[in-house]
C-alpha positions in Angstrom: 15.5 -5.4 -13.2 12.8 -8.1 -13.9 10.0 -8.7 -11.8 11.2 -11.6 -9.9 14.3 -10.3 -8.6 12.5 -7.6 -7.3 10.3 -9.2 -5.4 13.1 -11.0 -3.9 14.5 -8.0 -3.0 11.4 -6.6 -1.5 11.0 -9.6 0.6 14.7 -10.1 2.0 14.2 -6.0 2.6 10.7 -6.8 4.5 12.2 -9.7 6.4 15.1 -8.0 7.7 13.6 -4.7 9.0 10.5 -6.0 9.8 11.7 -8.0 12.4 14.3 -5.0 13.6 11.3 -3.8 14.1 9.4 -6.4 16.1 12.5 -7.0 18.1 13.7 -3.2 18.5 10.9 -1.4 17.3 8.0 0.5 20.1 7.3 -1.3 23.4 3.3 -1.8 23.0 0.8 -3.1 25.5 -1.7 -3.8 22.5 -1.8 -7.4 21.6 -3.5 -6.7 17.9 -0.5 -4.1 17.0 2.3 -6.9 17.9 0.5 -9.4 15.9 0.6 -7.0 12.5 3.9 -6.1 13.7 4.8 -9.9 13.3 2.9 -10.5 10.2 5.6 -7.7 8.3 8.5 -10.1 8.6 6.0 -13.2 7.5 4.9 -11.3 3.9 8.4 -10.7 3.4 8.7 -14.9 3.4 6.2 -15.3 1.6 7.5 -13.0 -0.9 10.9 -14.7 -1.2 9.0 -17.9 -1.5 7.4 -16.7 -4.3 10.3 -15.3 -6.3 12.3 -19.2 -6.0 8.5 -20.2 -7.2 8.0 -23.3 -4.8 4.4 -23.2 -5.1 4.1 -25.9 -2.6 6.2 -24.0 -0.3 4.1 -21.1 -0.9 1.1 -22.5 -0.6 1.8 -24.0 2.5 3.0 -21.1 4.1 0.1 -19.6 3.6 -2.0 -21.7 5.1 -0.3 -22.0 8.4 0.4 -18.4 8.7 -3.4 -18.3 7.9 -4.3 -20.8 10.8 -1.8 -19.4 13.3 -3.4 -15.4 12.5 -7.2 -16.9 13.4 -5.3 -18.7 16.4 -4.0 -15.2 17.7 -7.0 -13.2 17.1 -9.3 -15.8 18.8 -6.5 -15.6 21.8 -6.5 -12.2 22.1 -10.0 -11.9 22.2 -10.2 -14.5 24.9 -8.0 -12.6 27.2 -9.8 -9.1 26.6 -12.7 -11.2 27.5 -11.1 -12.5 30.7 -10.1 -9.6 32.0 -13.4 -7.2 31.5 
């Protein structure tokens, strides 16, 4: 199996049980542990993205998915703040 079939396989498998798992997966009051739990499903995008090589797609998505992870951290750490 070449290289690029495989890593569209690995991404369809990370896409598909990664977000059984946000959806299903442990009820958790940490903020931080959902947002990894939501990145899972988004490398498994990226990865498909990557095997149909649309670089501009890929490229892309990584930048917003970039922008939207500071966005969350810099949220969650506002609300820890408010509440202390």
């Amino acid at each position: 199996m070449d290289i690029v079939l495989s890593t569209l396989y690995l991404g369809y498998f990370l896409l598909i049980f990664g977000t059984l798992g946000v959806v299903v997966g442990p009820n958790t009051k940490d903020p931080l542990v959902r947002l990894l739990n939501v990145e899972i499903p988004a490398v498994g995008v990226m990865l498909i993205f990557l095997a149909y090589n649309l670089t501009l797609a890929l490229m892309t998505y990584i930048t917003i998915n970039a922008l939207i992870a500071l966005v969350f951290i810099r949220t969650i750490i506002r609300k820890e703040e408010l509440e202390a």
